[in-house]
C-alpha positions in Angstrom: -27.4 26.0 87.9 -24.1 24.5 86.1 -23.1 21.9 84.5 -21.3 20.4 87.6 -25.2 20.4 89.4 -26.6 18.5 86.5 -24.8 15.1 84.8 -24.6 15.2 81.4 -27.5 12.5 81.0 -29.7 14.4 84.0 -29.5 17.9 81.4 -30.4 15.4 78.5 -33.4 14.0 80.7 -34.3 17.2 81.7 -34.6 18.7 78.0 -36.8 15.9 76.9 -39.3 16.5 79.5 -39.4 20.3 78.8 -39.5 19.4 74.8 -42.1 16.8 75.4 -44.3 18.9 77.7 -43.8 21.9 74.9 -45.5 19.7 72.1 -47.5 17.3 74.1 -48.9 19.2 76.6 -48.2 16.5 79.2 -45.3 14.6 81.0 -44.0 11.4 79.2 -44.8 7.7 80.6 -41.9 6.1 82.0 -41.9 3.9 79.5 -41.7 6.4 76.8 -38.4 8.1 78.8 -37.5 4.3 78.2 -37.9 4.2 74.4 -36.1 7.8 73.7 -32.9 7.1 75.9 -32.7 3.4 75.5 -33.2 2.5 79.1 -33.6 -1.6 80.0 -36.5 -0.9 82.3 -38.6 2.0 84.1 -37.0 1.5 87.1 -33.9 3.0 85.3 -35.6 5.8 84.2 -37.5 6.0 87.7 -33.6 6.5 89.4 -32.9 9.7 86.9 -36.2 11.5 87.7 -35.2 10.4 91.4 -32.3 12.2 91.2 -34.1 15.5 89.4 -36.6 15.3 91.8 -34.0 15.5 94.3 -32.0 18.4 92.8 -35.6 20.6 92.8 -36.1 20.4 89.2 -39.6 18.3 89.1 -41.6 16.6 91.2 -42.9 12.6 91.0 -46.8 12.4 91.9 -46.5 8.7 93.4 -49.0 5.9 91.8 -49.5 8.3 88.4 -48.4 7.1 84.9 -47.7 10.7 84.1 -47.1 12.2 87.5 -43.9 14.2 86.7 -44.6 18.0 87.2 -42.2 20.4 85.9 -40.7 22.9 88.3 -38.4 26.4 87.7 -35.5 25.8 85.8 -38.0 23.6 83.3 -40.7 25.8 83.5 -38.3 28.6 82.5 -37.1 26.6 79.0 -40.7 26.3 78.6 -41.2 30.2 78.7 -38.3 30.9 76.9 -39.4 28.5 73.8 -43.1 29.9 73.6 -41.8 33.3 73.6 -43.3 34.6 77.2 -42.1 37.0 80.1 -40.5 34.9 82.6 -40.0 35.9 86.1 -36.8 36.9 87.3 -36.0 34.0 89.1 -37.8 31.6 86.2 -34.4 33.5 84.0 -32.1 32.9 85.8 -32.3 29.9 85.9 -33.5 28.9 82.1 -30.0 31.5 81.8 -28.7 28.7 84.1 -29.5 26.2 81.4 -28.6 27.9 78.6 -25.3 28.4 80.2 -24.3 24.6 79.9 -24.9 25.1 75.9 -26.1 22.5 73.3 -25.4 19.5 73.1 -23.1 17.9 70.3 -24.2 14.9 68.2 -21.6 12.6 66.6 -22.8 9.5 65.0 -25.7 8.4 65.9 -26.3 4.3 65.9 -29.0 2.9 64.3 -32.8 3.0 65.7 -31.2 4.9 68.8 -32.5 8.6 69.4 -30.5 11.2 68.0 -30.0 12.8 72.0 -29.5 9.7 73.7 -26.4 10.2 75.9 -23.8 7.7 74.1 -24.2 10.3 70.9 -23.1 13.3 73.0 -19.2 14.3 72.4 -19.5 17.1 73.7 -21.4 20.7 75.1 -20.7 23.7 72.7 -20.5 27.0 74.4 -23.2 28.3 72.5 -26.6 29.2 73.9 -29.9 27.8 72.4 -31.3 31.1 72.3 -28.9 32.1 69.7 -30.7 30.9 66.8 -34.5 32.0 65.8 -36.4 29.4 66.9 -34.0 27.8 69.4 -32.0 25.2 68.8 -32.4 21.8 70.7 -28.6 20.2 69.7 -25.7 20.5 67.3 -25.4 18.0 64.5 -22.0 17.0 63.3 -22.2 17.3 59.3 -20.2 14.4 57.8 -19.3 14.3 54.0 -19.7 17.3 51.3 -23.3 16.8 49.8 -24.6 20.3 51.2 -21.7 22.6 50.3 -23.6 24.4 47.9 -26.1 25.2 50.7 -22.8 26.6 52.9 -22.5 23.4 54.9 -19.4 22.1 54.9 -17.8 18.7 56.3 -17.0 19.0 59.8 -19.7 21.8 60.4 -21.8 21.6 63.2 -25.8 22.5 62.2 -27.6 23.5 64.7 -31.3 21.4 64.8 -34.8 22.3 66.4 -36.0 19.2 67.1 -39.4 18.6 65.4 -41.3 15.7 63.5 -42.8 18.7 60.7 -41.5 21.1 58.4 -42.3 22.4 55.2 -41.1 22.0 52.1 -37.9 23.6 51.4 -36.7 23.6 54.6 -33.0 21.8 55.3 -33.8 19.2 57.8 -32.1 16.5 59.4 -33.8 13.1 58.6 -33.9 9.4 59.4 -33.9 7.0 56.7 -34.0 3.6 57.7 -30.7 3.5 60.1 -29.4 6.5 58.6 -29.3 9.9 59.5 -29.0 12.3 57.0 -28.7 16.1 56.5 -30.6 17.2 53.2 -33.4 19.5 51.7 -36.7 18.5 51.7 -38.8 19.1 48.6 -42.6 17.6 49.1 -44.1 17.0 45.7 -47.7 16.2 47.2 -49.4 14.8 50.3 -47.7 11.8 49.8 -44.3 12.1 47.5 -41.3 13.2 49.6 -37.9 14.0 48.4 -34.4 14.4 50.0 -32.1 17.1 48.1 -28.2 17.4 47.9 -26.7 20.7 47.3 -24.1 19.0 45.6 -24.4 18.1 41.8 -22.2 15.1 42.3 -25.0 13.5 44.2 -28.7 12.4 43.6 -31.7 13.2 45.5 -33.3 10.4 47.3 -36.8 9.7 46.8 -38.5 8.2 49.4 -40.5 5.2 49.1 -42.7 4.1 52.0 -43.1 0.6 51.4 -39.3 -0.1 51.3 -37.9 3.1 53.7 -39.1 3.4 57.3 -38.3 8.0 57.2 -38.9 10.0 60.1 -37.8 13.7 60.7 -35.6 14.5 63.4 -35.5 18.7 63.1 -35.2 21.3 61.1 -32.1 23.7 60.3 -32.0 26.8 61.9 -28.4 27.7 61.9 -24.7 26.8 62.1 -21.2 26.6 63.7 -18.4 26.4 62.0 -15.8 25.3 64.0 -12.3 27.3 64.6 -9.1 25.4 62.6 -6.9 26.6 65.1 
């Protein structure tokens, strides 16, 4: 499998289901493919599992809410994130997959997920399994409020896409319609606190009656790309 055998929004399609399977233990609804890529209607999202299903990457159980079944090349991701053996043809192709690399994430617009396909600039030669735990995209770092953590405008973090993570951790977060790279400090069940490593700026506290906040991933490495 290459990038020429998948479109760019097929391999975005494609990821979500595997993610989604990985932490839900089931397939998503048409309507939720809807909600994370910004599709009008589920007959939109209906035509891009079509054309999966038609490149032997899932199949559509007719008649079911849920009835998208993983096949290989997603079965391999799946192996590949929980940390199992894989057969050899289940590597080759998640191999296959890792080949196209990660995804790049430029602005993102507001109340629009971070992967939906308008957000992608690019693929990065880089594959997922090169960071501990994989990485699920490439975040474009704008401005200089992490430099003291080594992140520096222009740098490209690489994100595991997750809705938890533990105090301490450098996440990547959504406050209202912004997206934000930052530390997160929890100071109880309920106080939460976004940290610059840059004196020159002030944490954010975050107030859930005035901020809708949601985490998009965790840190798990970087790219720092080449100035020549």
């Amino acid at each position: 499998m290459n990038r020429a055998f998948l479109t760019p929004r097929q391999e975005a399609i494609l990821r979500f289901l595997t993610r989604f399977h990985n932490e839900h233990g089931r397939p998503p609804t048409r309507q939720e493919l809807c909600a994370a890529f910004g599709f009008r209607s589920p007959n939109a999202a209906q035509c891009h599992l079509q054309a999966l299903a038609e490149k032997g990457l899932i199949a559509i159980d007719r008649g079911r809410a849920r009835g998208i079944r993983l096949l290989v090349a997603a079965e391999a991701v799946l192996d590949a994130e929980r940390g199992r053996t894989a057969s050899p043809a289940a590597e080759g192709a998640a191999n296959s997959l890792d080949d196209a690399g990660l995804p790049v994430i430029g602005k993102v617009a507001a109340g629009a997920p971070i992967l939906a396909t308008p957000h992608i600039e690019a693929y990065h030669p880089i594959a997922p399994t090169a960071f501990r735990p994989r990485a699920d995209y490439l975040l474009r770092v704008v401005g200089d409020s992490m430099i003291h953590a080594g992140i520096l405008p222009g740098d490209l973090v690489a994100v595991r896409q997750t809705p938890e993570a533990p105090s301490g951790a450098i996440v990547v977060a959504r406050i209202d319609d912004e997206v934000t790279v930052k530390r997160l400090v929890r100071r109880n069940s309920e106080t939460i606190e976004l940290y610059p490593e840059n004196p020159a700026y002030a944490p954010i506290r975050i107030d859930p009656t005035r901020h809708h906040f949601a985490l998009e991933g965790v840190v798990v490495g970087l790219v720092r790309p080449s100035l020549s």
